[in-house]
VMD Tcl script that draws the C-alpha trace (Angstrom):
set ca {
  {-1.41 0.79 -4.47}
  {-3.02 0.19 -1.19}
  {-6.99 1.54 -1.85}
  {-7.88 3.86 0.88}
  {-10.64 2.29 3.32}
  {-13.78 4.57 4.43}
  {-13.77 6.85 6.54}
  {-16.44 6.01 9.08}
  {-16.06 7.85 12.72}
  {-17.40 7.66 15.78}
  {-18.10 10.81 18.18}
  {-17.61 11.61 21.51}
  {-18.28 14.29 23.66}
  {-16.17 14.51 27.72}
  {-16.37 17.01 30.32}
  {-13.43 17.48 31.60}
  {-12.36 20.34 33.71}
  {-15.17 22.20 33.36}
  {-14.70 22.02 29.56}
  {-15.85 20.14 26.60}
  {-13.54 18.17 24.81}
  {-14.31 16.75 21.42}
  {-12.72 13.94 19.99}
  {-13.33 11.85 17.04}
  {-12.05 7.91 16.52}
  {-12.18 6.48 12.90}
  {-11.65 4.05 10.65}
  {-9.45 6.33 7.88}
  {-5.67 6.80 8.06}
  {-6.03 9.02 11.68}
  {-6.70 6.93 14.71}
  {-8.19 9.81 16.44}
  {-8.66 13.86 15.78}
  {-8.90 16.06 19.04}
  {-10.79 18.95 19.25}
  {-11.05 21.75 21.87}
  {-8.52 24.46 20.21}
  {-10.26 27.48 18.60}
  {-8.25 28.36 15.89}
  {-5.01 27.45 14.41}
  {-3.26 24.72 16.72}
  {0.66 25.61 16.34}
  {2.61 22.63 18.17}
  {1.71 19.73 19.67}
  {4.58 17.19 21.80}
  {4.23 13.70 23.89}
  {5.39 14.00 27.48}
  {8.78 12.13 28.16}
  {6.36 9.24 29.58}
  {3.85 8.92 27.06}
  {1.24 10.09 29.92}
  {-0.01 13.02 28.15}
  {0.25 15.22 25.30}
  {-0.06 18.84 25.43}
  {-0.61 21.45 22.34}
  {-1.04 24.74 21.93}
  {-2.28 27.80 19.53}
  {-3.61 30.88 18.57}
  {-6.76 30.67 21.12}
  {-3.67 31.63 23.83}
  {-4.88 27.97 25.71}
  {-2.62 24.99 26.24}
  {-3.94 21.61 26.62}
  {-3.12 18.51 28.17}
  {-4.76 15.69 26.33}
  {-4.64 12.33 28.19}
  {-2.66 10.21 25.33}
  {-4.59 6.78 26.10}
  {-7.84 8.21 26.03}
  {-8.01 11.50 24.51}
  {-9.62 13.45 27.39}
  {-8.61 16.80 27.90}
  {-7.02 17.02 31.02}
  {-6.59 20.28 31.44}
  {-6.93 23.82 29.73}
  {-3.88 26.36 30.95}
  {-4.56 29.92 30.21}
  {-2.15 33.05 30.97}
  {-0.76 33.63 27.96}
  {-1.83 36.54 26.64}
  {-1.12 36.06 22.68}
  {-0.88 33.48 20.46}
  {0.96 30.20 21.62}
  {3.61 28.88 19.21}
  {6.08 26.61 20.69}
  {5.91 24.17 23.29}
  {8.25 21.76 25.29}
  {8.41 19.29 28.18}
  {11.40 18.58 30.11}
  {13.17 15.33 29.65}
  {12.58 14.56 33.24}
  {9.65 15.59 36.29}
  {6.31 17.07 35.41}
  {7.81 20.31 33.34}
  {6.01 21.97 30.47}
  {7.54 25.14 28.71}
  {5.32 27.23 26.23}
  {6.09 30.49 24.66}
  {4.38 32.60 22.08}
  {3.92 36.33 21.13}
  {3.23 37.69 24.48}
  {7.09 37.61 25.37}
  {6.96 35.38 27.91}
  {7.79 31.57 28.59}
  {5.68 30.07 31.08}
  {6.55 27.30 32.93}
  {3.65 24.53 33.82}
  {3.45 21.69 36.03}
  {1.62 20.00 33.43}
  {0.21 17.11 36.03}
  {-1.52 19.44 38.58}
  {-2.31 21.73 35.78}
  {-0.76 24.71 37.58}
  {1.73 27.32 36.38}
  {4.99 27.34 38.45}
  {7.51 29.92 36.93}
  {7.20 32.96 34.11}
  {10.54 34.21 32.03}
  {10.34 37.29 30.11}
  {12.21 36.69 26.63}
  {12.77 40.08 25.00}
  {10.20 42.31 23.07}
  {9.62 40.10 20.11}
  {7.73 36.86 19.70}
  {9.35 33.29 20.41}
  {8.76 31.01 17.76}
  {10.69 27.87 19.23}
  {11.50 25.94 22.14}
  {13.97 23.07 23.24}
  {15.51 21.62 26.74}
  {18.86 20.56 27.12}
  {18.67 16.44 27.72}
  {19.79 17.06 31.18}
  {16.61 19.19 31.50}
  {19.00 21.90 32.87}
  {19.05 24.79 30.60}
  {16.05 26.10 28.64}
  {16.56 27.51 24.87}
  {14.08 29.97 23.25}
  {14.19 31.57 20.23}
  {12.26 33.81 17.96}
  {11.77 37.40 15.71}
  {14.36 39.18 17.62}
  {17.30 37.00 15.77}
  {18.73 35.41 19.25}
  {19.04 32.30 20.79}
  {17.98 32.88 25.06}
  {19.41 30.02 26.93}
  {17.70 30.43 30.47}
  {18.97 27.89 33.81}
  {15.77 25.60 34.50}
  {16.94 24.83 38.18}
  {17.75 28.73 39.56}
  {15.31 30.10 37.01}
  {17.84 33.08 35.96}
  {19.04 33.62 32.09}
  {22.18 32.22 31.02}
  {22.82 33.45 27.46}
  {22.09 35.01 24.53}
  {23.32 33.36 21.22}
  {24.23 35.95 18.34}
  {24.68 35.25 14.44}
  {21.02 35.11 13.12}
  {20.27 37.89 11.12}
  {16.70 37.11 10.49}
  {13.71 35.47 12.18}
  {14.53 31.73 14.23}
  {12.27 28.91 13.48}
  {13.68 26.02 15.28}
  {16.09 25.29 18.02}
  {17.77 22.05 19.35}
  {20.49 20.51 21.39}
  {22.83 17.76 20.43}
  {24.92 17.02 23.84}
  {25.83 20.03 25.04}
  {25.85 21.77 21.48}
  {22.88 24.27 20.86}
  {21.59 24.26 17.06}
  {19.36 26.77 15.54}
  {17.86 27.79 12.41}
  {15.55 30.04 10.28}
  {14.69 32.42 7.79}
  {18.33 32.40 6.00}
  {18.69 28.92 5.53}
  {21.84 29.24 7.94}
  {22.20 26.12 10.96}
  {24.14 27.55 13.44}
  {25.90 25.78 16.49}
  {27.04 26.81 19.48}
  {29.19 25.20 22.31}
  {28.93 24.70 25.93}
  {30.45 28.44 26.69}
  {30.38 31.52 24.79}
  {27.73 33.09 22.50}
  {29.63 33.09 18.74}
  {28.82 30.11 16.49}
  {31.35 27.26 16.25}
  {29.86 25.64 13.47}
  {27.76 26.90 9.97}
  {25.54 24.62 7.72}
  {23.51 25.50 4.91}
  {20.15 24.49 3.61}
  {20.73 27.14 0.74}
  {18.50 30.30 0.58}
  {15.49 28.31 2.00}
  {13.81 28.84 5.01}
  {14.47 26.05 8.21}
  {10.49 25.36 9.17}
  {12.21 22.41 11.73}
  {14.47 20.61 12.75}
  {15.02 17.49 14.79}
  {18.57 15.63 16.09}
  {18.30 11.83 16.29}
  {18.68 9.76 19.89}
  {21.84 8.93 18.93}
  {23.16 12.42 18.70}
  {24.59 11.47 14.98}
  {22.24 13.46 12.78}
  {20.68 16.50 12.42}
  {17.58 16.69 9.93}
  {15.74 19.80 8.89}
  {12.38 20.26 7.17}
  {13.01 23.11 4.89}
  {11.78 24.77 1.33}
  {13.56 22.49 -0.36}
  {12.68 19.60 1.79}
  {13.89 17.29 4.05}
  {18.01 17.59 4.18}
  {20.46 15.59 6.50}
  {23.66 16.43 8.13}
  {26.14 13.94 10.20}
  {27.01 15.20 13.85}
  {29.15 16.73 14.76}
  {31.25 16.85 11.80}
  {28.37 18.62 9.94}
  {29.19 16.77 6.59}
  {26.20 16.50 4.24}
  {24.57 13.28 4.79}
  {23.16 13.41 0.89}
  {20.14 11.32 1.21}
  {17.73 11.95 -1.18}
  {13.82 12.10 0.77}
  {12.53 12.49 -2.61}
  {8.72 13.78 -2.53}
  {9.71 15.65 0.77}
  {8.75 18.54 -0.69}
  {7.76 21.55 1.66}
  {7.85 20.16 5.35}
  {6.15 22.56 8.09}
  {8.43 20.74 10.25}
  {9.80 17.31 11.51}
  {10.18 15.05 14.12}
  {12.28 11.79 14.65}
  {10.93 8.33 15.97}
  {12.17 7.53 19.63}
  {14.95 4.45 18.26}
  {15.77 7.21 15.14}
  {14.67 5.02 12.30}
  {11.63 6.89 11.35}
  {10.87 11.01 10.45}
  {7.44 12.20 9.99}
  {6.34 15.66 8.71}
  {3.08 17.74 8.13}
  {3.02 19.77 5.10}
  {1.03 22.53 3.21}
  {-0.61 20.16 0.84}
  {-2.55 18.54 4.19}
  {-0.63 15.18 3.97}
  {1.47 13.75 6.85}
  {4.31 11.52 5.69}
  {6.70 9.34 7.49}
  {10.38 8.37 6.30}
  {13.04 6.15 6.59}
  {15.77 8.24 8.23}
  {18.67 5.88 6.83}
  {17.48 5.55 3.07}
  {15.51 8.63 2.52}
  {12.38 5.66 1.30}
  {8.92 6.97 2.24}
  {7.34 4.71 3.99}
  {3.47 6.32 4.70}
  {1.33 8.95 3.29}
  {-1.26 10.10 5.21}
  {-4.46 11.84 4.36}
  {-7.14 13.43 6.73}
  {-6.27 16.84 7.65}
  {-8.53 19.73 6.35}
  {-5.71 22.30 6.55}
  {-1.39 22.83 6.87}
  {-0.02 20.76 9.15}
  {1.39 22.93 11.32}
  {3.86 20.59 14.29}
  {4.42 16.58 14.50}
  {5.75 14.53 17.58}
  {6.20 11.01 18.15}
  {4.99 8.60 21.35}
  {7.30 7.59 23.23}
  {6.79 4.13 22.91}
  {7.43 4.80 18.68}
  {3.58 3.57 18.12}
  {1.58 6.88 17.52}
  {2.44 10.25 16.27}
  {0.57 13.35 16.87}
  {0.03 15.95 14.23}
  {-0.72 19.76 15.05}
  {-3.64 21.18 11.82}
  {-4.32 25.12 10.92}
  {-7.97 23.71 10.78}
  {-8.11 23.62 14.63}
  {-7.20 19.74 15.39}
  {-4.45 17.66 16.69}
  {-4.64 14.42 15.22}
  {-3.55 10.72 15.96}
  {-2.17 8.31 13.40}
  {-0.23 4.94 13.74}
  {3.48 4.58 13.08}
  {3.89 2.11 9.83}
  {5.26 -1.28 11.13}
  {5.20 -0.85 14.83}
}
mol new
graphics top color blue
foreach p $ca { graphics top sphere $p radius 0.5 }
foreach p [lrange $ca 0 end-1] q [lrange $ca 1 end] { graphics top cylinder $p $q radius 0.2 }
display resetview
């Protein structure tokens, strides 16, 4: 086994925006830990161009980290409760975040302005996901339903029944919506109506994530059990065995699909082969649960979300 080198770091301290932005390089399994949240950072995700990358958390901010450098960009305030969920449109300079003040607000995440507000319900939204044409919006929380909401005209769509507890993570695969929580129960749903066409199971375990690969041919979901794998869209049980998976607090897939990393409870971050099931890195460095991961981009870097206030850098193994 591989000894684990020093951890020697170096600080720095920007002003950026008005505000200080902390970030810390070193020579341990992270690359770089970013500091500016005050208190738990919930979800962190790369543009679609690698430009930036934006997170957000229970200080009701959102930040937009430069991803070469690390500078904070920009703080976005507005909401006015925690932040949980976060994404960025597939194409232009879109960011969607959501939380437990009801409402998804839409950023233009390069001038740092907001552009657009949608009330979702009375309940808090716990996930987020565009459609890959960037089209249709998908949010999803406490109140059991799936809100699909039309990007372009800004008017809701949708609402997706058959959860009968809190959602946790949403996706698309085509034109397919997917979406998971509390039960255990995946449901899918087509292009038109709002009944479920499809049912998997992860058991009586709770979905923390889930992710779909580029491909479109399989769905993987971080659960209580682990990490488990479906084929698309047949749903059939992919039976790969991520063995060590253990609790996930969600997952993410590499941009060319070979490669999942999750955070989990126990602090590590660990990256797997999405074929074989073989872990391929452990890493060590956060104080607290890993709370959201996303890949670069370019497949080189992954960012990881912490409880302990940080988002935090770390190389991809082999790239």
């Amino acid at each position: 086994m591989r000894a684990r080198p020093l951890w020697i770091a170096a600080v720095a301290v920007l002003v950026a925006g008005g505000a200080f932005a902390v970030y810390r390089l070193t020579r341990g399994n992270e690359l770089a830990t970013l500091r500016g949240h005050d208190g738990v950072v919930r979800a962190v995700a790369y543009s679609p161009d690698g430009a930036v990358l934006a997170s957000v958390g229970d200080d009701q901010t959102v930040r937009v980290w430069d991803a070469k450098t690390y500078r904070l960009l920009h703080t976005l305030t507005g909401h006015t409760g925690k932040v949980r969920a976060l994404a960025f449109a597939p194409k232009g300079n879109l960011l969607a975040t959501a939380g437990q003040d009801h409402f998804v607000r839409l950023w233009d995440w390069n001038a740092g302005t907001e552009v657009a507000t949608w009330h979702v319900g009375e309940k808090a939204t716990e996930c987020l996901a565009f459609s890959p044409d960037g089209d249709t919006l998908a949010a999803a929380g406490v109140d059991k339903l799936v809100h699909l909401w039309g990007v372009t005209d800004r008017k809701p769509l949708r609402e997706l029944k058959g959860h009968t507890r809190h959602v946790h993570a949403v996706a698309f695969s085509g034109d397919r919506v997917i979406a998971a929580g509390e039960t255990g129960t995946i449901l899918t749903w087509g292009k038109t109506g709002t009944s479920p066409i499809q049912t998997l199971t992860a058991g009586h375990h709770h979905v923390n994530g889930m992710a779909v690969t580029p491909d479109g041919g399989t769905l993987v979901a971080a659960t209580g059990a682990g990490l488990l794998a479906w084929e698309l869209p047949a749903g059939k049980p992919k039976g790969i065995s991520f063995i060590g998976s253990g609790l996930g607090r969600g997952v993410a897939v590499s941009p060319d699909g070979t490669l999942l990393a999750t955070p989990h409870e126990d602090h590590a971050v660990k990256v797997w082969d999405t074929a074989t099931g073989e872990l391929k890195a452990t890493y060590h460095g956060h104080r607290d649960i890993g709370t959201g991961v996303a890949f670069a981009p370019d497949g080189r870097t992954l960012a990881t979300a912490d409880a302990d206030g940080t988002v935090k850098i770390w190389p991809v193994p082999g790239k």
